[in-house]
C-alpha positions as CSV (number, residue, x, y, z in Angstrom):
1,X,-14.7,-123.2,200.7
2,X,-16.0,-120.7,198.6
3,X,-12.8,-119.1,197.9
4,X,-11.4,-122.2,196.8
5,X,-14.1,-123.3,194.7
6,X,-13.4,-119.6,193.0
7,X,-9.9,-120.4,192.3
8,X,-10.4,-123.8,191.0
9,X,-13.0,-122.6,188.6
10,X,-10.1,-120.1,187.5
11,X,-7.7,-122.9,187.5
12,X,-9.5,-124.7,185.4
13,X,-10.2,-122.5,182.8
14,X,-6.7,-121.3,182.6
15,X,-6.0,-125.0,182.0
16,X,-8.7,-126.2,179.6
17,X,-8.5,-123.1,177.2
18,X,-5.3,-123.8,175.5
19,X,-6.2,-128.0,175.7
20,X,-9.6,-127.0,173.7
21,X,-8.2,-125.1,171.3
22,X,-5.6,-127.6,170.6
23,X,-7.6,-130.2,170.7
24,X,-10.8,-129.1,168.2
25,X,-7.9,-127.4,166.2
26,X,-8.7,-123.7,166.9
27,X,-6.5,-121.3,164.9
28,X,-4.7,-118.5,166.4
29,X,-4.6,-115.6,163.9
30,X,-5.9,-111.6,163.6
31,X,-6.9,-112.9,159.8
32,X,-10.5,-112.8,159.1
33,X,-10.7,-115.8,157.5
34,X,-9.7,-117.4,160.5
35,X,-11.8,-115.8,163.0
36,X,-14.9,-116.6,160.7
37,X,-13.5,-120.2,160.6
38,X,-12.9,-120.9,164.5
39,X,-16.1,-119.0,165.0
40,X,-18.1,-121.8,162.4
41,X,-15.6,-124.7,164.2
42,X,-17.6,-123.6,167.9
43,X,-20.9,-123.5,166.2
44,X,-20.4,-126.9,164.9
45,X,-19.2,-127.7,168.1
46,X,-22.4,-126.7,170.0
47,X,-25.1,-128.5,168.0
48,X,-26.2,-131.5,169.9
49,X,-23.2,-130.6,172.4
50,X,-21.2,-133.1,170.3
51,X,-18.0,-131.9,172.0
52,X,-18.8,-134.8,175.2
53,X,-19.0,-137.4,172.7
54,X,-15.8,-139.2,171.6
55,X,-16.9,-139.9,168.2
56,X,-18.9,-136.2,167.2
57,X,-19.7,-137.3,163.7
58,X,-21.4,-140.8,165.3
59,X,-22.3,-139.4,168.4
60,X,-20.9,-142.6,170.2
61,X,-18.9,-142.5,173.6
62,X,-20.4,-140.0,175.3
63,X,-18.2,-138.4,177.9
64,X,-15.4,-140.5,176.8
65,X,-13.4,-137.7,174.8
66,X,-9.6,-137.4,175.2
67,X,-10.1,-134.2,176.3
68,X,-12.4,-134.3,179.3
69,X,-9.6,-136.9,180.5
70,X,-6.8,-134.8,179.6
71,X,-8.6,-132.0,181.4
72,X,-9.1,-134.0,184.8
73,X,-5.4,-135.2,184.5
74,X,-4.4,-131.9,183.9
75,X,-6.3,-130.5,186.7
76,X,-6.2,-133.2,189.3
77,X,-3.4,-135.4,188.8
78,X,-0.1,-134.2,187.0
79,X,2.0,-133.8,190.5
80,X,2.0,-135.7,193.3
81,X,1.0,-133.2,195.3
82,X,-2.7,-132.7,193.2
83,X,-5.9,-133.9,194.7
84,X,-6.5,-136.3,192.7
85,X,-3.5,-138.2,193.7
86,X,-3.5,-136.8,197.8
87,X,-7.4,-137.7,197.5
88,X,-8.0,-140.3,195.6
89,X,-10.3,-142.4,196.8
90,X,-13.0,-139.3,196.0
91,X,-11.7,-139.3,192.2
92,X,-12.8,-143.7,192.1
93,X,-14.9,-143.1,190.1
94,X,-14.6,-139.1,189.0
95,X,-17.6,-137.9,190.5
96,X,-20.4,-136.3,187.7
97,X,-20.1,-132.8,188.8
98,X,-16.6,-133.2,188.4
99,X,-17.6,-134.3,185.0
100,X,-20.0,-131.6,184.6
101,X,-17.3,-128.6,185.4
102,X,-14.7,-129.6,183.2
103,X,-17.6,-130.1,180.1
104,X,-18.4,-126.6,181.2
105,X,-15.4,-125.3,181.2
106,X,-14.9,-126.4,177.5
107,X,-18.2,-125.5,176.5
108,X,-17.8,-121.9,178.1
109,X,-14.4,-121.5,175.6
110,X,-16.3,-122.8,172.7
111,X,-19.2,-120.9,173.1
112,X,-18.4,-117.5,174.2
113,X,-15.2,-117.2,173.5
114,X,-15.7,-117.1,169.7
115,X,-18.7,-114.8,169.9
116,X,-16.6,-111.6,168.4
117,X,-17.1,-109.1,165.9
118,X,-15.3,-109.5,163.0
119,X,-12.8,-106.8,164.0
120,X,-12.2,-108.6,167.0
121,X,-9.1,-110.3,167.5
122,X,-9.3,-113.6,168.9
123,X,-7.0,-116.1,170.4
């Protein structure tokens, strides 16, 4: 159990790095400019923890952003041959610490991944 919990975080993380950055609209780039920019964007991002909500600016919706869905379809549903589908009468409804990882995940990219030196490169 513990070995697979391991790999799912890792799954997971390899799956919901490149959705974050896509979806908040992080920039790949060595430029500094950049960097300083993506590294404001997850600042933003962590005040209040707006990134759960589906309106930030409103802070309405909470836990109804596109891309905690897009993470748990990603994760748990694209093949037929994912949990969610095999299992799904454990995803109705998608449990909270279900939830929970997945807001991690993204919150674990936001948050650390941006917390460089400036001669860092990132992304």
């Amino acid at each position: 159990l513990l070995k697979r919990a391991s790999h799912v975080r890792g799954e997971l993380k390899t799956k919901m790095c490149p959705l974050t950055a896509s979806f908040h609209r992080f920039r790949a780039s060595n430029s500094m400019e950049v960097i300083r920019s993506n590294r404001d964007l997850a600042e933003r991002l962590k005040i209040g923890s707006i990134f759960v909500f589906e309106d930030p600016s409103s802070k309405s919706g909470i836990y109804k952003t596109e891309l905690l869905q897009q993470g748990i379809n990603g994760m748990w549903f694209l093949n037929r041959g994912d949990e969610g589908v095999i299992y799904h009468k454990y995803f109705d409804p998608i449990p909270i610490k279900t939830i929970a990882l997945v807001l991690t995940a993204v919150s674990r990219f936001s948050y650390s991944y941006f917390q460089l030196d400036d001669t860092d490169n990132i992304l």
